[in-house]
C-alpha positions as CSV (number, residue, x, y, z in Angstrom):
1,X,92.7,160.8,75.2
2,X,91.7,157.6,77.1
3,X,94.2,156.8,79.5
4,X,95.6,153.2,80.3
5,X,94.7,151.0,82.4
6,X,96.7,148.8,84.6
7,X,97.3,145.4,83.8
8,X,94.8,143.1,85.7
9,X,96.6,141.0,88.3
10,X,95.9,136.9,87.8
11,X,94.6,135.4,90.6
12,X,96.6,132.3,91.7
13,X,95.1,128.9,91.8
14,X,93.4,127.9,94.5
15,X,94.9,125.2,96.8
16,X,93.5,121.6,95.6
17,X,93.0,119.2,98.4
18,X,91.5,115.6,97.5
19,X,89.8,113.6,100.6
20,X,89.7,110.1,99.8
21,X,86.5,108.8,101.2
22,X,83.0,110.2,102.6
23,X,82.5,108.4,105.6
24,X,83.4,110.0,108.9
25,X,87.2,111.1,108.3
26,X,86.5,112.6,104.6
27,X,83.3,114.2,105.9
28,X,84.8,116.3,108.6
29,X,87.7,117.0,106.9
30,X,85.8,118.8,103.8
31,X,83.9,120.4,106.2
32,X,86.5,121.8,108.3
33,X,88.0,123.0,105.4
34,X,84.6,124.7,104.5
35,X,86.9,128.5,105.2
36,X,89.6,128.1,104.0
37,X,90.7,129.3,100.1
38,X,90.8,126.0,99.1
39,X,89.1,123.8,96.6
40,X,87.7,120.5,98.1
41,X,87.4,117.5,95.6
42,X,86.2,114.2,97.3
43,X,86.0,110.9,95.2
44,X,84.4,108.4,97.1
45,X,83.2,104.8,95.7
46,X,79.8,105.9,97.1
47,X,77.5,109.1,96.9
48,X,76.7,109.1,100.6
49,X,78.5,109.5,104.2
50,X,77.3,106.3,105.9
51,X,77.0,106.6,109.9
52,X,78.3,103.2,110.4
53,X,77.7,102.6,114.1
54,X,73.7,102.2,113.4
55,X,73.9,100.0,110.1
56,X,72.6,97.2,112.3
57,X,69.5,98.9,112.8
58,X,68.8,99.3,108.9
59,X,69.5,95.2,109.3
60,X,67.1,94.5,112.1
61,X,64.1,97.0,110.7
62,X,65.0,99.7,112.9
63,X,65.8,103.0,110.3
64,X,65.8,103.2,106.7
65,X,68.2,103.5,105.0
66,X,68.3,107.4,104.6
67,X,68.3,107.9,107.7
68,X,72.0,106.4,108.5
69,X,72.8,107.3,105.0
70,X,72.4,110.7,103.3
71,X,73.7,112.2,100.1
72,X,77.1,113.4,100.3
73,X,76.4,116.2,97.8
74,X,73.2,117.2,99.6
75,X,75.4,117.4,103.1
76,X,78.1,119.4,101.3
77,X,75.3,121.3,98.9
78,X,76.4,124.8,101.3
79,X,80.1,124.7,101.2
80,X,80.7,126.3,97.5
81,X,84.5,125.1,98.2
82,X,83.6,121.4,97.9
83,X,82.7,119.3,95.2
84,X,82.5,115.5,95.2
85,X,83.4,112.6,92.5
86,X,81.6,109.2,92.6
87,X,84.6,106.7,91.2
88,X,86.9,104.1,93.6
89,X,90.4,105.2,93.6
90,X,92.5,102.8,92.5
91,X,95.8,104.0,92.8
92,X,97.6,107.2,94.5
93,X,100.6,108.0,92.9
94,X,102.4,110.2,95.5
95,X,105.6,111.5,93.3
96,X,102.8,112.8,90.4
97,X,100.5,114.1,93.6
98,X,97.5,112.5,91.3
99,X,94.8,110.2,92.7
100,X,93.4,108.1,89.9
101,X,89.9,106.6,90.5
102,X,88.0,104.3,88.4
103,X,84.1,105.0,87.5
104,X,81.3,104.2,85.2
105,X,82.5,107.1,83.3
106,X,86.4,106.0,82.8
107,X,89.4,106.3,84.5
108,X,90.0,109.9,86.1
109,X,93.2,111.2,87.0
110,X,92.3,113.8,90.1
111,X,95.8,116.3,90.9
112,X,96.6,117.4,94.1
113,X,98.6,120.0,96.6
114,X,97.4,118.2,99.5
115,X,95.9,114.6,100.3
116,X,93.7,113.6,102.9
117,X,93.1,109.5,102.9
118,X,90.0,108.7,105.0
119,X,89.2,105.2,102.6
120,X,87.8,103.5,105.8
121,X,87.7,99.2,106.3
122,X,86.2,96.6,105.0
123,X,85.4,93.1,107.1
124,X,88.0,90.8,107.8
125,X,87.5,87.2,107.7
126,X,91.2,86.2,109.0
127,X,92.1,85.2,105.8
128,X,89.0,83.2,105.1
129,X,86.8,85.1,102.4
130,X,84.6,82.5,101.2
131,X,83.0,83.1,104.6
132,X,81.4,86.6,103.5
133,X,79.2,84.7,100.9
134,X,77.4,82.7,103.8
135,X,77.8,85.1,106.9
136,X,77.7,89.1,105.5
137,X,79.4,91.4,107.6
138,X,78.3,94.5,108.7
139,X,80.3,97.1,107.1
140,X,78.2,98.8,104.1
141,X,74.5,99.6,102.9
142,X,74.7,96.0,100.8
143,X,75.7,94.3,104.1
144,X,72.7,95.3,106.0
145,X,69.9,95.5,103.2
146,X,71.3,91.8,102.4
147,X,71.0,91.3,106.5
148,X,67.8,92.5,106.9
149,X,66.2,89.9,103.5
150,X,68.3,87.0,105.5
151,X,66.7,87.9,108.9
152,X,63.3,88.6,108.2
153,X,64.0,86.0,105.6
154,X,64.7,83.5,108.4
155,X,61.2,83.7,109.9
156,X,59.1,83.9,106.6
157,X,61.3,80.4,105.7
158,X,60.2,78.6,108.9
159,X,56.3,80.0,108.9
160,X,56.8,78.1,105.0
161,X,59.0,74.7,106.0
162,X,56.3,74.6,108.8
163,X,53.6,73.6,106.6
164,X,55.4,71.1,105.4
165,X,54.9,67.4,107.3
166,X,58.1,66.6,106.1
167,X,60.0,69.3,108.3
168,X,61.7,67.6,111.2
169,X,61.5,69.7,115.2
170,X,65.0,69.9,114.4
171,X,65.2,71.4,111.0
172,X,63.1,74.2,112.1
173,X,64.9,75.0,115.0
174,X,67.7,75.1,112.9
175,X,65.9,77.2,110.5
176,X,65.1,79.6,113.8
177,X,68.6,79.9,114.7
178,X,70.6,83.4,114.4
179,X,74.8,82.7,115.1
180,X,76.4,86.6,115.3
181,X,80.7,86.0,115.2
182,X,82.2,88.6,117.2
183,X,81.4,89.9,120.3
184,X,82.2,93.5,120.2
185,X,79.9,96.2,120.4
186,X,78.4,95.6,116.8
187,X,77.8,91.7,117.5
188,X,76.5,93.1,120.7
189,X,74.1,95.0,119.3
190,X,72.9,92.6,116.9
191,X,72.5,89.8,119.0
192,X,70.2,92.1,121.2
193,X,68.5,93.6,118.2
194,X,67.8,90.0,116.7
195,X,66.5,89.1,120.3
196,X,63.7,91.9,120.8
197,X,63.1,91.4,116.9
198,X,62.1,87.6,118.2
199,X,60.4,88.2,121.7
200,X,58.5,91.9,120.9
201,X,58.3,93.1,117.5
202,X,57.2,90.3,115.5
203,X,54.6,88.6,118.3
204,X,51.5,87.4,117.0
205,X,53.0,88.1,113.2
206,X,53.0,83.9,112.2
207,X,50.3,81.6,112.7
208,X,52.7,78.0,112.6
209,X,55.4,79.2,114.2
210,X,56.5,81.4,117.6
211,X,59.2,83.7,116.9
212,X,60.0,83.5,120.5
213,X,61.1,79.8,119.6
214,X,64.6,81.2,118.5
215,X,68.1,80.1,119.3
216,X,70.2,83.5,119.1
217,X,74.1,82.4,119.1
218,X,77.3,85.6,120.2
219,X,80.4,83.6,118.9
220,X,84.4,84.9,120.0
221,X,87.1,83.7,120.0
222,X,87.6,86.0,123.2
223,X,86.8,84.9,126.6
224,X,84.5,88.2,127.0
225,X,82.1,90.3,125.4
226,X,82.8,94.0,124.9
227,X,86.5,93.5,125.3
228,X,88.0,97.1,125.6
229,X,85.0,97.8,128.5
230,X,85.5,97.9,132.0
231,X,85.3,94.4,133.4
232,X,82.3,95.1,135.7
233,X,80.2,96.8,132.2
234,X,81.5,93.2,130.6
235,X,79.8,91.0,132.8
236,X,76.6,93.4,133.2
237,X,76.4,93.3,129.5
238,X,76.7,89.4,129.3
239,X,74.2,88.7,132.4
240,X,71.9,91.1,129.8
241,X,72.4,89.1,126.8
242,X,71.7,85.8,128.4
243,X,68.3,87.2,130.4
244,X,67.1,88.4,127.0
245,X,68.5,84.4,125.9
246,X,71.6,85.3,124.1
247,X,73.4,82.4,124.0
248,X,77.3,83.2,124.8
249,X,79.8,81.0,122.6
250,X,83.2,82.8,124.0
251,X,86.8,81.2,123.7
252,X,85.6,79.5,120.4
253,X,87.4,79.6,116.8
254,X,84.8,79.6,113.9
255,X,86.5,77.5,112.0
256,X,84.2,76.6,109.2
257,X,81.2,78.6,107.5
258,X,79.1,76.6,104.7
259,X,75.5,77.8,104.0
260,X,74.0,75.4,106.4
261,X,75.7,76.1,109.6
262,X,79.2,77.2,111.4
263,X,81.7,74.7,112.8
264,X,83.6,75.8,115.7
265,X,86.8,74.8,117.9
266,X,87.6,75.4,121.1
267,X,90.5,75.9,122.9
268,X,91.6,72.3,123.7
269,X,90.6,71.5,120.4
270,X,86.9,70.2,120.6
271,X,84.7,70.7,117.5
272,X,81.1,71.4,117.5
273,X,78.4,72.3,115.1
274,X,75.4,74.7,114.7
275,X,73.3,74.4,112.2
276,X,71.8,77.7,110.9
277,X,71.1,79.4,107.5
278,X,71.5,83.0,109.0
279,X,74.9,83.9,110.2
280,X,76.2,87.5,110.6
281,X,79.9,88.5,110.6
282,X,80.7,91.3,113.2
283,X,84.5,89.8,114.1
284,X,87.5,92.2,113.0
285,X,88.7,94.5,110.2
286,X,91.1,95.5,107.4
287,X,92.2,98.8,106.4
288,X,91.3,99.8,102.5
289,X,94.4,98.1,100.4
290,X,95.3,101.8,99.5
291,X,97.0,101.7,102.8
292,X,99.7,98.9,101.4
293,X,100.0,101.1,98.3
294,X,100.7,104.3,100.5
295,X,102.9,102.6,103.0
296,X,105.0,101.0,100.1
297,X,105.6,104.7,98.2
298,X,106.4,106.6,101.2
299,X,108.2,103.7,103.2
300,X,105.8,103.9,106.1
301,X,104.7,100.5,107.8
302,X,101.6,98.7,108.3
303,X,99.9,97.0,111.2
304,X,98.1,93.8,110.7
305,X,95.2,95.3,110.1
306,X,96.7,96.9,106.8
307,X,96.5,100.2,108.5
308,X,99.0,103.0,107.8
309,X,102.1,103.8,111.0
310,X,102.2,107.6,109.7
311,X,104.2,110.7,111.7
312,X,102.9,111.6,114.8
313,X,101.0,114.7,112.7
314,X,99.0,111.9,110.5
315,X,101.4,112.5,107.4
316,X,103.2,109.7,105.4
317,X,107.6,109.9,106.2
318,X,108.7,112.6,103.7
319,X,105.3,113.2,102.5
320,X,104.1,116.3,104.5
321,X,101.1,116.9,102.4
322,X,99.8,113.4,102.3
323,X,97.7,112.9,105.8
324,X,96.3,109.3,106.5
325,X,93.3,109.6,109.0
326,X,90.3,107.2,110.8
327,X,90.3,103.6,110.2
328,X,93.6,103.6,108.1
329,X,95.7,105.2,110.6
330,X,97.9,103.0,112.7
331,X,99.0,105.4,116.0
332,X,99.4,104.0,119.6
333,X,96.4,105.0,121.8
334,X,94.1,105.9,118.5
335,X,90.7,103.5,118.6
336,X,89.4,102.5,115.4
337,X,86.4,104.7,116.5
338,X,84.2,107.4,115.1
339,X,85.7,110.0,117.0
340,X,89.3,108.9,116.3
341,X,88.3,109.8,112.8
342,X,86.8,112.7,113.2
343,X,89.4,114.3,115.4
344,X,92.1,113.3,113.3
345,X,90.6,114.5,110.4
346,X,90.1,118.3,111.5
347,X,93.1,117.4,112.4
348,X,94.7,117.5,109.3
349,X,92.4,119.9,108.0
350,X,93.8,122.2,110.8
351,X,97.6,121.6,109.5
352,X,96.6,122.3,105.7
353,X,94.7,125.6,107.0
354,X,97.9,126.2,109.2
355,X,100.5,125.9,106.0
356,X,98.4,127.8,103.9
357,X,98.7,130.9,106.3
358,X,102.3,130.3,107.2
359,X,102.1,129.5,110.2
360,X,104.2,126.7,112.1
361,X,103.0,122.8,111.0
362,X,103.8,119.2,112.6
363,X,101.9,119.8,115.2
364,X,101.5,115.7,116.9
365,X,97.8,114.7,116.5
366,X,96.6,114.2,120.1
367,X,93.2,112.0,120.6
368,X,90.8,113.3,123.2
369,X,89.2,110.2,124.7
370,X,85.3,111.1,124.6
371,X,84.7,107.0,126.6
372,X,82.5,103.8,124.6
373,X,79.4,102.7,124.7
374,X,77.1,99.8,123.8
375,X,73.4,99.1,123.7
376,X,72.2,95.7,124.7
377,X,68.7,96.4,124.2
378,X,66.0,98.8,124.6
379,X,66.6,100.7,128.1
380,X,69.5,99.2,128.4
381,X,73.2,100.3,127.6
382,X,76.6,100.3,129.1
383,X,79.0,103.2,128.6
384,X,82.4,104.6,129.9
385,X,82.3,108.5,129.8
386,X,85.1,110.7,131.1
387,X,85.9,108.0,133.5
388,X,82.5,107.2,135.0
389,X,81.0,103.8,134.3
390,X,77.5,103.8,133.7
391,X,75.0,101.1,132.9
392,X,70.8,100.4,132.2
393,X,68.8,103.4,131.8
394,X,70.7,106.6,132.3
395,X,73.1,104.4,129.8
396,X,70.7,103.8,127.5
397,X,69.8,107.6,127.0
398,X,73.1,109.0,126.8
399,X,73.6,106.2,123.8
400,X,70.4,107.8,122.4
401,X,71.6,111.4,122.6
402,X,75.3,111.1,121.5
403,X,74.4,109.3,118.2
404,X,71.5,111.7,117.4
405,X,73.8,114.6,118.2
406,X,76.2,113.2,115.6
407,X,73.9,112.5,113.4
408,X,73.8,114.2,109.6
409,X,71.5,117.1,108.9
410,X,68.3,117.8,111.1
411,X,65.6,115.9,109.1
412,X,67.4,112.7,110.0
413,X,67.5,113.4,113.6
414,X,64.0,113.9,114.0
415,X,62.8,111.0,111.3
416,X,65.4,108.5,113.5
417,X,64.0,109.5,116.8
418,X,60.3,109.2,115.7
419,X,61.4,105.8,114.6
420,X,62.7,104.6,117.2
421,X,59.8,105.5,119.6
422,X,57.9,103.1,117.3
423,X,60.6,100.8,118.0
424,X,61.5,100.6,121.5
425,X,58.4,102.3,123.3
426,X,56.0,100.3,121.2
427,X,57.2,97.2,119.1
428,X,56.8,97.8,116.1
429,X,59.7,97.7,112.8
430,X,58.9,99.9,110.0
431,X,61.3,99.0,107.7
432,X,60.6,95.0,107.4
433,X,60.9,95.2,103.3
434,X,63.0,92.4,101.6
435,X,63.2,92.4,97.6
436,X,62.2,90.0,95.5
437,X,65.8,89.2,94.9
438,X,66.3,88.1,98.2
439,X,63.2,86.1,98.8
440,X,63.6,83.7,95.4
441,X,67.1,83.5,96.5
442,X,66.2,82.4,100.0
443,X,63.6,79.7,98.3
444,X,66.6,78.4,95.6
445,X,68.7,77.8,98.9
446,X,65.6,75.8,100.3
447,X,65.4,73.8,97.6
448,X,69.2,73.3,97.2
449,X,68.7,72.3,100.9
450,X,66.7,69.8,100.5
451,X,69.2,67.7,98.5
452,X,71.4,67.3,101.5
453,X,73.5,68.9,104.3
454,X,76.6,71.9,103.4
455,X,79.7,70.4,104.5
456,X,82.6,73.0,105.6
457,X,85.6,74.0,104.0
458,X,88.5,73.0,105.6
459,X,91.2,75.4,106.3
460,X,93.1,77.2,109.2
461,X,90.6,78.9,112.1
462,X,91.0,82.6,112.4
């Protein structure tokens, strides 16, 4: 006689968290989450974790694009509690707990016990969009492969309009004319890259023209560059910039962007003009629109940034398992940094791990100041690190080492440093290639060109 067996006990469903985003907030999250009993689902608009702060290398020929930018599933590939979606959320409905995100495939409606929104920022243009079409920010992949065409586009365009007779001394220094808005550490950055990209890397490339020959233009509204900095790294960083001939434009509005140049206005109300096909956008930023959504359900405010004022534990008011984290969170002393993302993030992956276990919750998210640096230009930096102000060299490397450290996956590391030996002990830039896209679309602006001068929209300066 067989005896009976008891009844086998169901398992109960794991926890469902959904991260909203794969840049540095949704990335650490998942994998801080990697042991807990929970199951990960991230639905991100793209199928990679970007490391933002170098995208203006991929834009000056520095690294490829893998290199700032690798798989999301091949990061997570180890962590069996993760999965990932490619579709763009579209709405968060927080009394149904369900994200709803929009992809090639339809509409999917994700649920959820607990949220974690890490949707990032897009460029701001102060209210004045149609300036993205002539002056790309900085802010995705598109941005810097479109960069990179308008750059190197930039000198292949005056080597052409230099065989012409017809080509005025003017119109081809106009056409060797770079303008970067924003003086913060990514227009920074650019400005330097575009100026060793002009007086190192591509010597001896052209036969009609001289690279060197450029006119390299930091716009701001500010009165300084590298605003949060240290006054003394400010005015280091600007006596760099204008030995390497970085032109400083501070305390003017850009008031007008056409396809042939930027209008400014400064502060007593004088107008002036630069003519230039090539402008670059590095000047401010807006929280994904999902933060208006959130702060309208949960009756949280925004800043004017469209970033989300949440609790002092990253949660929306009377939405404990809703966190808000990196560029969408509004909290007083929190940078719209890398590491403010990542640290709030674990954050709130250390409160879900903390309910889950029963153990006590709320505890206030509390941002550990790691300091901010800048590279000007090969062997030389400025940074601000635990207090201490550093500057030049020893600058210079500790940029080098933090952002490899941070770096995705150990392939990349290596791959980005061998690159950038190329590039900053030799002179070379490996990754020069524009598509054919971008070139006949440089030539259809040539020839538009040629039947007369942009004029600028008028409208309210940012």
């Amino acid at each position: 006689m067989q005896s009976k067996q008891p009844p086998a006990r169901s398992r109960a469903p794991r926890h469902r968290v959904v991260v909203v985003g794969s840049g540095f907030g949704g990335l650490f999250a998942t994998k801080a989450l990697a042991r807990e009993d929970v199951l990960v689902t991230v639905v991100a608009s793209t199928g990679y974790h970007l490391f933002q702060p170098l995208l203006y290398q991929v834009a000056t020929g520095v690294l490829s694009v893998g290199e700032v930018a690798p798989a999301t599933r091949e990061v997570l590939r180890r962590q069996r509690n993760a999965r990932v979606l490619l579709g763009t959320v579209t709405e968060i409905d927080l009394a149904a707990r369900t994200v709803v995100s929009e992809s090639p495939a339809g509409t999917l409606r994700t649920p959820y016990d607990s949220l974690i929104v890490a949707a990032g920022s897009t460029q701001s243009y102060f209210g004045r969009d149609e300036f993205s079409e002539y002056a790309p920010g900085m802010k995705s992949v598109d941005d810097a492969l479109e960069l990179r065409g308008r750059i190197f586009g930039a000198f292949e365009m005056a080597e052409v309009r230099a065989q012409d007779p017809a080509t005025t001394a003017d119109q081809l220094r106009a056409q060797l004319t770079f303008v970067v808005v924003g003086a913060g550490p990514t227009g920074v950055e650019m400005a330097g890259q575009i100026a060793e990209l002009a007086h190192r890397a591509l010597r001896g490339n052209f036969r009609s023209i001289n690279p060197s020959h450029v006119r390299i233009v930091l716009v701001d509204f500010a009165n300084a560059v590298l605003g949060p900095f240290d006054p003394r790294l400010r005015d280091r960083a600007a006596a760099h910039l204008e030995s390497m001939g970085v032109e400083l434009q501070l305390g003017q509005r850009v008031v007008g962007v056409d396809r042939a140049g930027v209008d400014l206005e400064a502060a007593d109300g004088e107008r002036t003009r630069i003519e230039t096909p090539t402008k670059i956008w590095a000047a401010g930023v807006q929280a994904s629109p999902l933060g208006a959504s959130l702060a309208e359900q949960s009756g949280a405010e925004t800043d004017r940034a469209g970033r989300v004022r949440v609790l002092p534990d990253c949660t929306l008011p009377g939405r404990p398992e809703v966190f808000v984290v990196g560029d969408m969170l509004a909290m007083e002393g929190v940078p719209g940094l890398a590491q403010a993302a990542m640290q709030s993030a674990e954050h709130a992956a250390d409160q879900i791990g903390r309910r889950l276990r029963g153990e006590p919750t709320g505890q206030a998210f509390v941002y550990d100041d790691k300091g901010s640096m800048a590279i000007v230009s090969r062997f030389y930096a400025v940074a601000e690190v635990a207090g201490r102000k550093v500057w030049g060299l020893p600058a210079w490397a500790l940029w080098l080492a933090v952002h490899l450290v941070y770096l995705i996956g150990f392939k990349n590391r290596l791959t980005t440093l061998l690159h950038w030996a190329v590039s900053f002990v030799g002179s070379g830039r490996s990754e020069r290639t524009a598509t054919r896209q971008q070139v006949m679309a440089r030539l259809a602006m040539l020839e538009r060109e040629k039947e007369g001068p942009g004029t600028s929209p008028p409208g309210t300066p940012w």
